[in-house]
N, CA, C and O atoms as a GROMACS GRO file, in nm:
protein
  456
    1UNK      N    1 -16.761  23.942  18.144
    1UNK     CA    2 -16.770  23.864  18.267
    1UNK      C    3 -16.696  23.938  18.378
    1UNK      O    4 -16.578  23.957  18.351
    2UNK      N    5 -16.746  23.994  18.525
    2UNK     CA    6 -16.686  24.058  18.602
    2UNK      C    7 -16.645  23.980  18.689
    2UNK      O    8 -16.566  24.028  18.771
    3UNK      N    9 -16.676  23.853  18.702
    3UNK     CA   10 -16.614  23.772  18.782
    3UNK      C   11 -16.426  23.715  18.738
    3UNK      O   12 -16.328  23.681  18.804
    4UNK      N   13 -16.458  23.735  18.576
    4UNK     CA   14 -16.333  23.666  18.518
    4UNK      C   15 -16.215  23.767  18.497
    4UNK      O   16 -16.209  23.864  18.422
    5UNK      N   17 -16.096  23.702  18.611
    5UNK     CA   18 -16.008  23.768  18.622
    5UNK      C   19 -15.884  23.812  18.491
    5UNK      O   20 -15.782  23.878  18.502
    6UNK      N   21 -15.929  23.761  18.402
    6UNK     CA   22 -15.866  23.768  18.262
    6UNK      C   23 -15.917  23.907  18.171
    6UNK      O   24 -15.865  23.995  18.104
    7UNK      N   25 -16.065  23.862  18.217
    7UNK     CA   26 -16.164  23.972  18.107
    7UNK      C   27 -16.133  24.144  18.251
    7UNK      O   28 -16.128  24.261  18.213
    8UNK      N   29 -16.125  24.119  18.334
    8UNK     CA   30 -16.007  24.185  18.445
    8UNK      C   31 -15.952  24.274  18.418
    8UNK      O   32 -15.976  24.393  18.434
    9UNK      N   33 -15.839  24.199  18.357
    9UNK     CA   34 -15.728  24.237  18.294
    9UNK      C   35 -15.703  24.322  18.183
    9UNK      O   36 -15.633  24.420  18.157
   10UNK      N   37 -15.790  24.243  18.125
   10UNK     CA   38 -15.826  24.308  17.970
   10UNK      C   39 -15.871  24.449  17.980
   10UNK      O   40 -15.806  24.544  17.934
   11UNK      N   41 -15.999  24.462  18.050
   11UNK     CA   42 -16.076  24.605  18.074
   11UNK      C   43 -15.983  24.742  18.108
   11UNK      O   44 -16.006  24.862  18.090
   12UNK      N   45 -15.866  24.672  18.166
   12UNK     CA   46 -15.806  24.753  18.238
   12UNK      C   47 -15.793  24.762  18.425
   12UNK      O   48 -15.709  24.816  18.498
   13UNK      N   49 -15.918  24.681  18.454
   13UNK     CA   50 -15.975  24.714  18.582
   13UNK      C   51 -15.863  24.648  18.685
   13UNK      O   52 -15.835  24.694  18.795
   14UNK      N   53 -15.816  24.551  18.637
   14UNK     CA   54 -15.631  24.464  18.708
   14UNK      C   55 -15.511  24.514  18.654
   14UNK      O   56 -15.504  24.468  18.540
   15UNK      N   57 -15.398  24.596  18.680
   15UNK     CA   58 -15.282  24.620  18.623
   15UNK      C   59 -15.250  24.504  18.551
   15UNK      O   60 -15.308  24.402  18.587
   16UNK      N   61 -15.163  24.495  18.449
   16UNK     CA   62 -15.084  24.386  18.366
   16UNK      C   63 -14.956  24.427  18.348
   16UNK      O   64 -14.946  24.549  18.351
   17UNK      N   65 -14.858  24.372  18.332
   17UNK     CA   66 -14.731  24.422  18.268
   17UNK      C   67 -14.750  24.393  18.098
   17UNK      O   68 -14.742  24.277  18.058
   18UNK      N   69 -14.762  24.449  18.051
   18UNK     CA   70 -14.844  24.433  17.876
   18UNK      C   71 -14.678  24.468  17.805
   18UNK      O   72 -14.581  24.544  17.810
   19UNK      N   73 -14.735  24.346  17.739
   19UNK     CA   74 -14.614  24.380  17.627
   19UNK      C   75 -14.686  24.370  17.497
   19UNK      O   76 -14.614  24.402  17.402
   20UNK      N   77 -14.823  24.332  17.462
   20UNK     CA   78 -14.875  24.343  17.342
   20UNK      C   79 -15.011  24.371  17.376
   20UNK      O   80 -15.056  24.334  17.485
   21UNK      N   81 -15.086  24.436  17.290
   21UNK     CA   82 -15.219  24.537  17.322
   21UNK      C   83 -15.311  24.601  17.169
   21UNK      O   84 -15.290  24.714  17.124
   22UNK      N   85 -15.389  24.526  17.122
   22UNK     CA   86 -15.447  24.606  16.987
   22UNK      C   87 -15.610  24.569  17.017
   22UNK      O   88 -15.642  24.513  17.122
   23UNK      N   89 -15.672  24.593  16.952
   23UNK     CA   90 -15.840  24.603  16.974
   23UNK      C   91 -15.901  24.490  17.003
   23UNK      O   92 -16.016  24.482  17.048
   24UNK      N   93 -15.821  24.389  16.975
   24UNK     CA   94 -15.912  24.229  16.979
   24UNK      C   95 -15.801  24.128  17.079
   24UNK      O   96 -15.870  24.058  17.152
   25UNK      N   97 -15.692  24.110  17.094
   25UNK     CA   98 -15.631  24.080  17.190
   25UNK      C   99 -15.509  24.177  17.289
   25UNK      O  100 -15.454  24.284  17.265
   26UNK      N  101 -15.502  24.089  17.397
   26UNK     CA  102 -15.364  24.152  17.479
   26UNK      C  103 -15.282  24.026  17.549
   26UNK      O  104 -15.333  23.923  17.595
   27UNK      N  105 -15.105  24.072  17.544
   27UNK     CA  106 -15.027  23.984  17.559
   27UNK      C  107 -14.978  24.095  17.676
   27UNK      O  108 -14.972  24.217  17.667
   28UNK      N  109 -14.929  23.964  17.841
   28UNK     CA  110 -14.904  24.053  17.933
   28UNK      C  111 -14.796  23.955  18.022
   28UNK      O  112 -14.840  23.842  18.042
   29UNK      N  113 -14.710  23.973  18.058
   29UNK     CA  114 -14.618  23.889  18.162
   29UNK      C  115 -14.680  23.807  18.311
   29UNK      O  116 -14.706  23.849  18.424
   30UNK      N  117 -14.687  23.687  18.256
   30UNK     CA  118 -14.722  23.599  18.400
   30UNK      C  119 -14.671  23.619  18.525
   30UNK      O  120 -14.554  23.597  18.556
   31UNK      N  121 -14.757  23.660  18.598
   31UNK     CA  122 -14.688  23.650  18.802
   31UNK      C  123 -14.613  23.593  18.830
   31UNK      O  124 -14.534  23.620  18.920
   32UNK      N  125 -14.616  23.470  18.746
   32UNK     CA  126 -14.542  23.333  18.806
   32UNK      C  127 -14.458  23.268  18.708
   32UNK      O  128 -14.465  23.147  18.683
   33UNK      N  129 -14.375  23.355  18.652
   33UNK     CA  130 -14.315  23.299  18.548
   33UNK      C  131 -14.239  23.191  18.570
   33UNK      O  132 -14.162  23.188  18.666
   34UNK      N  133 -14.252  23.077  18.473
   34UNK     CA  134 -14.202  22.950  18.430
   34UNK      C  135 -14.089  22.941  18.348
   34UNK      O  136 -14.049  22.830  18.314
   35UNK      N  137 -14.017  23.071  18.300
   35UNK     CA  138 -13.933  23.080  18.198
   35UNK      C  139 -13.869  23.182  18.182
   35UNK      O  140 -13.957  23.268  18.189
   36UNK      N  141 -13.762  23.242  18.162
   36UNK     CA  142 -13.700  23.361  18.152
   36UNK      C  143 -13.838  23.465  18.057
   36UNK      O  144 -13.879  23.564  18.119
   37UNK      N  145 -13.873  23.450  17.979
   37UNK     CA  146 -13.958  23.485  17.939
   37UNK      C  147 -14.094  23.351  17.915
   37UNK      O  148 -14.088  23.235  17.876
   38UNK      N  149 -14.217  23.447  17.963
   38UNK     CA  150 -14.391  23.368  18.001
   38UNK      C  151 -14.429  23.499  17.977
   38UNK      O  152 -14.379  23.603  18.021
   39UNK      N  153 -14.525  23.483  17.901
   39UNK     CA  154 -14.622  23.575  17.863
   39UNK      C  155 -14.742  23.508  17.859
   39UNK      O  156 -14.740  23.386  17.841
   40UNK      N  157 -14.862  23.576  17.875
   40UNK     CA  158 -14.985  23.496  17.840
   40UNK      C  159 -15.051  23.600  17.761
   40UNK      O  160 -15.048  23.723  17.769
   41UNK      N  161 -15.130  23.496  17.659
   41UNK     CA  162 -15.190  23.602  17.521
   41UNK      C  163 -15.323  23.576  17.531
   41UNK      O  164 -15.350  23.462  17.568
   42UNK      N  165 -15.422  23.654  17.508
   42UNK     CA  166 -15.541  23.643  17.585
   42UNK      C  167 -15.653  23.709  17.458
   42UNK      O  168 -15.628  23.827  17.434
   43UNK      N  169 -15.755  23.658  17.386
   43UNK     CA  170 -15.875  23.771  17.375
   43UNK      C  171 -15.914  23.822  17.435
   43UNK      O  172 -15.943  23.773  17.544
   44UNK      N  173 -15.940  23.954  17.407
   44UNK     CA  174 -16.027  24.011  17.504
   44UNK      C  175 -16.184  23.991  17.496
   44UNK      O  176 -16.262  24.026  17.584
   45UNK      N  177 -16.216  23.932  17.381
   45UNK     CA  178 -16.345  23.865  17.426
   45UNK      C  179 -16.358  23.756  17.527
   45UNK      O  180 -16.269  23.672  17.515
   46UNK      N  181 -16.443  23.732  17.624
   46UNK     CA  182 -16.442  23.624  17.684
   46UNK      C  183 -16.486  23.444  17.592
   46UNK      O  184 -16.601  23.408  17.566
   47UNK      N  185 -16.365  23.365  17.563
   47UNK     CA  186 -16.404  23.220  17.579
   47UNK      C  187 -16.361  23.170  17.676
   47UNK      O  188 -16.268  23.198  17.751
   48UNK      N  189 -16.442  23.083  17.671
   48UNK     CA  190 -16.386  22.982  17.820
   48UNK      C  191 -16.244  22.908  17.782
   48UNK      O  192 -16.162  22.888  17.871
   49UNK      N  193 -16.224  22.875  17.674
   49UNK     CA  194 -16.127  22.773  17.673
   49UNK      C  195 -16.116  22.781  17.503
   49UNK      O  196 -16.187  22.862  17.444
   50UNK      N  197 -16.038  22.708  17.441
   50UNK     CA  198 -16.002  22.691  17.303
   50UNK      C  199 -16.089  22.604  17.205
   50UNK      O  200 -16.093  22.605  17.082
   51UNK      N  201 -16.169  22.516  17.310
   51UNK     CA  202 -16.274  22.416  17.246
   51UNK      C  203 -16.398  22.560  17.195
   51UNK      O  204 -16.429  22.591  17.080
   52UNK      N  205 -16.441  22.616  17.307
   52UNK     CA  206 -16.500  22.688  17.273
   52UNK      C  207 -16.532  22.840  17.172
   52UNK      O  208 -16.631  22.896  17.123
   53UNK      N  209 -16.371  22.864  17.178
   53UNK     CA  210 -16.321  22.978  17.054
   53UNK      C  211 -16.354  22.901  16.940
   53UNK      O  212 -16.453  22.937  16.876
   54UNK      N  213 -16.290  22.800  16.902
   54UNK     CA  214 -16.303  22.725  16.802
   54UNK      C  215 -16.464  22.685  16.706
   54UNK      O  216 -16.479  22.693  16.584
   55UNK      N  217 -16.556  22.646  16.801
   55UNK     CA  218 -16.676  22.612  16.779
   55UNK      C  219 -16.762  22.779  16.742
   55UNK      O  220 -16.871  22.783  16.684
   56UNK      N  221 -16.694  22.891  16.785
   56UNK     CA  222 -16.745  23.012  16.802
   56UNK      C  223 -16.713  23.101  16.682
   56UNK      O  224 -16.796  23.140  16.600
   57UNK      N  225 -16.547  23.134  16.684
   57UNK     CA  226 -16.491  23.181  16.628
   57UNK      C  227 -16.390  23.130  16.580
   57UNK      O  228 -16.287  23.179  16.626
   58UNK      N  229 -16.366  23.011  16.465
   58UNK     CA  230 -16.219  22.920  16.419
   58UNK      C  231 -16.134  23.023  16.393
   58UNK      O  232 -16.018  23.013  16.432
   59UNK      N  233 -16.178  23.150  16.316
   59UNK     CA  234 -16.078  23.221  16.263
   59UNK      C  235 -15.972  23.322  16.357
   59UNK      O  236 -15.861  23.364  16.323
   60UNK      N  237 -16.073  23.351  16.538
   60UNK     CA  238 -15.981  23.326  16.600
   60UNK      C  239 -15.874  23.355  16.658
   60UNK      O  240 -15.802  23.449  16.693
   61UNK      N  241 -15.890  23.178  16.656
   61UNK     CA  242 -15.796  23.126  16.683
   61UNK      C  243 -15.654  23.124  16.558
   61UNK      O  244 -15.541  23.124  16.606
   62UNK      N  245 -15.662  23.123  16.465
   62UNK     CA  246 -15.637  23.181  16.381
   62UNK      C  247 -15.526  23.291  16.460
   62UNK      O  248 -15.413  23.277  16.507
   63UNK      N  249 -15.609  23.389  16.450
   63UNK     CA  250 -15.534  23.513  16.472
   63UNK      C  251 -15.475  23.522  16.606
   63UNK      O  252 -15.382  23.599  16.629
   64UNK      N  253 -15.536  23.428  16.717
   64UNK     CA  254 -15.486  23.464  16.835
   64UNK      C  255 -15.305  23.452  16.787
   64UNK      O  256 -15.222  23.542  16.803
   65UNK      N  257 -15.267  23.249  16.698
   65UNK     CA  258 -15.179  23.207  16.728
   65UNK      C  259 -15.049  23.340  16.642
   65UNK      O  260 -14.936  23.368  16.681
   66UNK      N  261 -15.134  23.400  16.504
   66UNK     CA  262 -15.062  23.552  16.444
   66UNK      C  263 -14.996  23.619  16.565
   66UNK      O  264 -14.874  23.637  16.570
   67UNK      N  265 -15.076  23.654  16.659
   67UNK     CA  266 -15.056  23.730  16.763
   67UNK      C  267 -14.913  23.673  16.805
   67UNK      O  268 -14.801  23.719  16.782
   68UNK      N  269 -14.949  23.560  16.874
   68UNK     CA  270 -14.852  23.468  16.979
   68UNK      C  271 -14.731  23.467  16.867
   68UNK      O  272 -14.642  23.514  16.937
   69UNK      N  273 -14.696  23.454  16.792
   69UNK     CA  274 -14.563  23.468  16.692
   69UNK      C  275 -14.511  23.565  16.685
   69UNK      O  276 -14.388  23.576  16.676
   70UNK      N  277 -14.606  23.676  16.688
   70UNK     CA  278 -14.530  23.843  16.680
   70UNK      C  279 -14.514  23.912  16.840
   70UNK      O  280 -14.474  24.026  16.863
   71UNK      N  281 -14.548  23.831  16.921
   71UNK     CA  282 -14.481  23.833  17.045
   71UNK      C  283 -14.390  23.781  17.071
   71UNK      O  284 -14.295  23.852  17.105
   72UNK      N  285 -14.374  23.658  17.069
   72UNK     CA  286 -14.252  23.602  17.059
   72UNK      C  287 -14.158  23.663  17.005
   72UNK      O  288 -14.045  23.678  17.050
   73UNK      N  289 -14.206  23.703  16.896
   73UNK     CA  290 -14.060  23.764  16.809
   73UNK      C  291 -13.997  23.922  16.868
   73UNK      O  292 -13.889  23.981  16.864
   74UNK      N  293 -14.127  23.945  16.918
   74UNK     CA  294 -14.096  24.128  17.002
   74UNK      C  295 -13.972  24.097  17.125
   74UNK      O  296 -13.877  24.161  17.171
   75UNK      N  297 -14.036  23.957  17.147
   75UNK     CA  298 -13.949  23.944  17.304
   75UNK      C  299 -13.814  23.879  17.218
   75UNK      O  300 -13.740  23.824  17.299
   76UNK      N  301 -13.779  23.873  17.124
   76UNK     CA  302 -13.657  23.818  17.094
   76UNK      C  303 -13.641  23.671  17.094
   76UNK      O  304 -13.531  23.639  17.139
   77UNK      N  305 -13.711  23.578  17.059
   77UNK     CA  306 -13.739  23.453  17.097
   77UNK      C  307 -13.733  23.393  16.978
   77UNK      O  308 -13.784  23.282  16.964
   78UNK      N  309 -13.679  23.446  16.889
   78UNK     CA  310 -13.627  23.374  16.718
   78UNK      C  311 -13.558  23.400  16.715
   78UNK      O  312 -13.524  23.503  16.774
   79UNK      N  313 -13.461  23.314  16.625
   79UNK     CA  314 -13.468  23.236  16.611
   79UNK      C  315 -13.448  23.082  16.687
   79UNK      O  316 -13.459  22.979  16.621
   80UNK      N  317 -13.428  23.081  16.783
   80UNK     CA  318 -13.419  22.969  16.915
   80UNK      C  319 -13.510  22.933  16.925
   80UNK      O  320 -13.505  22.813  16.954
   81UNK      N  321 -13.630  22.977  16.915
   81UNK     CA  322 -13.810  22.900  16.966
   81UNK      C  323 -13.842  22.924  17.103
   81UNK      O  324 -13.769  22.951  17.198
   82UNK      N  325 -13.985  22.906  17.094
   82UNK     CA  326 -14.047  22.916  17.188
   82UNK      C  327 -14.137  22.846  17.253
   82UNK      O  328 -14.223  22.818  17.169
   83UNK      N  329 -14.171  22.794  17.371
   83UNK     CA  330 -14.324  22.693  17.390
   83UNK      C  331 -14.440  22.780  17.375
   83UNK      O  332 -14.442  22.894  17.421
   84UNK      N  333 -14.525  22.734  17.319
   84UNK     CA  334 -14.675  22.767  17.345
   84UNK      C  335 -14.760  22.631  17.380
   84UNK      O  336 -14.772  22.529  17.312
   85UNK      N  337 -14.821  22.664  17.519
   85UNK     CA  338 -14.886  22.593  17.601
   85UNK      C  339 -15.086  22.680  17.614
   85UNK      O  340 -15.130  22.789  17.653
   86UNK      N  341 -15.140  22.565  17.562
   86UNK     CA  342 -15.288  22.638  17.589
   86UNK      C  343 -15.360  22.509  17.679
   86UNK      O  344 -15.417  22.406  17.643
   87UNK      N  345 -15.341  22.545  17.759
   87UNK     CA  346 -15.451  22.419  17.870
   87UNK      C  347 -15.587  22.441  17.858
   87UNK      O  348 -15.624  22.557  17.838
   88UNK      N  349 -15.682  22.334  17.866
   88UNK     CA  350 -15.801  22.340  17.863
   88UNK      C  351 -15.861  22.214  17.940
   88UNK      O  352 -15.856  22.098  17.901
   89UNK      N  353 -15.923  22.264  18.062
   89UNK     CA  354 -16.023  22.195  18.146
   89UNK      C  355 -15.944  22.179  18.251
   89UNK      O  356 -15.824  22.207  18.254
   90UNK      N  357 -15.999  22.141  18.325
   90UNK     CA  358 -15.918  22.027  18.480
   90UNK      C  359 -15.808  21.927  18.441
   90UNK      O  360 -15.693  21.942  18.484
   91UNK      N  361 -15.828  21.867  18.394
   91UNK     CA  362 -15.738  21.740  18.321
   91UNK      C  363 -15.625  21.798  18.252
   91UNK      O  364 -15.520  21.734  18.259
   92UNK      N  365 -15.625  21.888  18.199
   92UNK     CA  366 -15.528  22.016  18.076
   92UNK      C  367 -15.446  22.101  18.208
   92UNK      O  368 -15.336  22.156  18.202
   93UNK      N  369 -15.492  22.096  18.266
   93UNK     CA  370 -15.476  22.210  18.395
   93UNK      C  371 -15.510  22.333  18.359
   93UNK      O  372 -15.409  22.402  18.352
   94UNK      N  373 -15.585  22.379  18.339
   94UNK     CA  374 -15.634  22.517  18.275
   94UNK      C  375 -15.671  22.600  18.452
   94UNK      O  376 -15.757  22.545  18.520
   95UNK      N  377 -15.637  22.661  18.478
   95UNK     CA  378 -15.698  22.699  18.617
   95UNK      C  379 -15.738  22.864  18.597
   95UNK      O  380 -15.698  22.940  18.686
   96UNK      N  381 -15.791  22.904  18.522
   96UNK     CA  382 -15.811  23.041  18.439
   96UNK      C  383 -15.942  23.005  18.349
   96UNK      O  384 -15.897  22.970  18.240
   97UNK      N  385 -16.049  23.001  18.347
   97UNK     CA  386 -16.122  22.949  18.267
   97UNK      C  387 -16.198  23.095  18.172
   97UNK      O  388 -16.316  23.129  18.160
   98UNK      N  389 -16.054  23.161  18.110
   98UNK     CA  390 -16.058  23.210  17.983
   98UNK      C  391 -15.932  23.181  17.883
   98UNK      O  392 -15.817  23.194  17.925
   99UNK      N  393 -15.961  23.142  17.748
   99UNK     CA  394 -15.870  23.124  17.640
   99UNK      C  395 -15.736  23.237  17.686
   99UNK      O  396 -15.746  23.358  17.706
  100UNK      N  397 -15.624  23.156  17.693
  100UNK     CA  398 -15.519  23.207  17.697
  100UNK      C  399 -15.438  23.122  17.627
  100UNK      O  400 -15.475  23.005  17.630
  101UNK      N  401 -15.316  23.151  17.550
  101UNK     CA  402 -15.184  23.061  17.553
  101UNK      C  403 -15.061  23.131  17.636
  101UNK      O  404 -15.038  23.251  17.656
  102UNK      N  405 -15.018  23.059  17.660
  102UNK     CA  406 -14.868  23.099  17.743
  102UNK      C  407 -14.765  23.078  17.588
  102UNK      O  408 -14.767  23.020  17.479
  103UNK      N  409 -14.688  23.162  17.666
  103UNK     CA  410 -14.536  23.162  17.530
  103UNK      C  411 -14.442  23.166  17.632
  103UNK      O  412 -14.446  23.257  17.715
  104UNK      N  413 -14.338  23.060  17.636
  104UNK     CA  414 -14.223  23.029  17.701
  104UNK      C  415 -14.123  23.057  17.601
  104UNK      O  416 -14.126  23.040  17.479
  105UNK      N  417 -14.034  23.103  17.674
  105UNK     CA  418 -13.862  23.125  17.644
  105UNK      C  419 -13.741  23.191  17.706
  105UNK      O  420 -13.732  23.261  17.807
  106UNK      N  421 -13.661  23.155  17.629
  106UNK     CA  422 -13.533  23.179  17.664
  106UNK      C  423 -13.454  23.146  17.760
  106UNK      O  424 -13.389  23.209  17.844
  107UNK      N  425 -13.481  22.968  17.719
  107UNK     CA  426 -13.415  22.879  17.762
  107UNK      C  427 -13.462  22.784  17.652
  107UNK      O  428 -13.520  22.798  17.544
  108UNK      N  429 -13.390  22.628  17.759
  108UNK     CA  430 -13.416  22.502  17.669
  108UNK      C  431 -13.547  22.473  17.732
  108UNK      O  432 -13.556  22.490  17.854
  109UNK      N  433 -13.655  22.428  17.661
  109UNK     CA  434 -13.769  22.359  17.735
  109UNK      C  435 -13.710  22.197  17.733
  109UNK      O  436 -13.637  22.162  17.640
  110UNK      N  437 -13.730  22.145  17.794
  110UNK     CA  438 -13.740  22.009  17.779
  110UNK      C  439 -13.851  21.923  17.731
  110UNK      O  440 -13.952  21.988  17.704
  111UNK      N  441 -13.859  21.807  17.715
  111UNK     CA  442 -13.989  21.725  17.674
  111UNK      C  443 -13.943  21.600  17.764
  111UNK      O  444 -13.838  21.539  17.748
  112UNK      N  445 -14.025  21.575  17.846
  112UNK     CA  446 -14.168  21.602  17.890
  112UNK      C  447 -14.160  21.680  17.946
  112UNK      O  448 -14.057  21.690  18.012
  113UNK      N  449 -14.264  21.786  17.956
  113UNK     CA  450 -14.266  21.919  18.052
  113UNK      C  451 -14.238  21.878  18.187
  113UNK      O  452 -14.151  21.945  18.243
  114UNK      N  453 -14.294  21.776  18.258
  114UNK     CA  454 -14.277  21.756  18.387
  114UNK      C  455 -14.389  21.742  18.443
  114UNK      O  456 -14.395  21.722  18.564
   0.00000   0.00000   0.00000
């Protein structure tokens, strides 16, 4: 998709600050970080959203969340924890309409997010 600023990213064709990178996904530091550490973890195949990985590819998702753990752990984020946030639709606030999760840390998150 050349319109989608994710699949973008992925190609290479948008700089990223990448902190994780192998043949089927990439993990890269958010613009707008929400957290001492925000990363967003991304396929590089295009889905729209997680409903749709799921119905496509369950396994995945699967591997995306493999991914999202061994990032976390690169960035030092164990044993303390981390958020993982995957929005999906308008209502979710998803404003990226490709499968991503965010990984928050290094701090306290609170509940309710806000």
């Amino acid at each position: 998709m050349t319109d989608c600023v994710f699949c973008r990213i992925a190609s290479g064709e948008i700089p990223a600050k990448k902190a994780y990178e192998d043949e089927e996904f990439l993990a890269f530091h958010d613009i707008n970080p929400q957290a001492p550490v925000h990363l967003l973890v991304i396929p590089r195949r295009h889905f729209n959203d997680v409903v749709q990985a799921v119905k496509e590819q369950p396994e995945l998702v699967a591997r995306l969340f493999a991914v999202v753990s061994k990032v976390a752990a690169a960035q030092g984020l164990l044993p303390e924890g981390f958020r993982t946030v995957c929005n999906t639709g308008p209502n979710g606030g998803q404003t990226v309409g490709h499968l991503h999760v965010h990984v928050l840390g290094g701090r306290f998150m609170g509940w309710p997010p806000g």
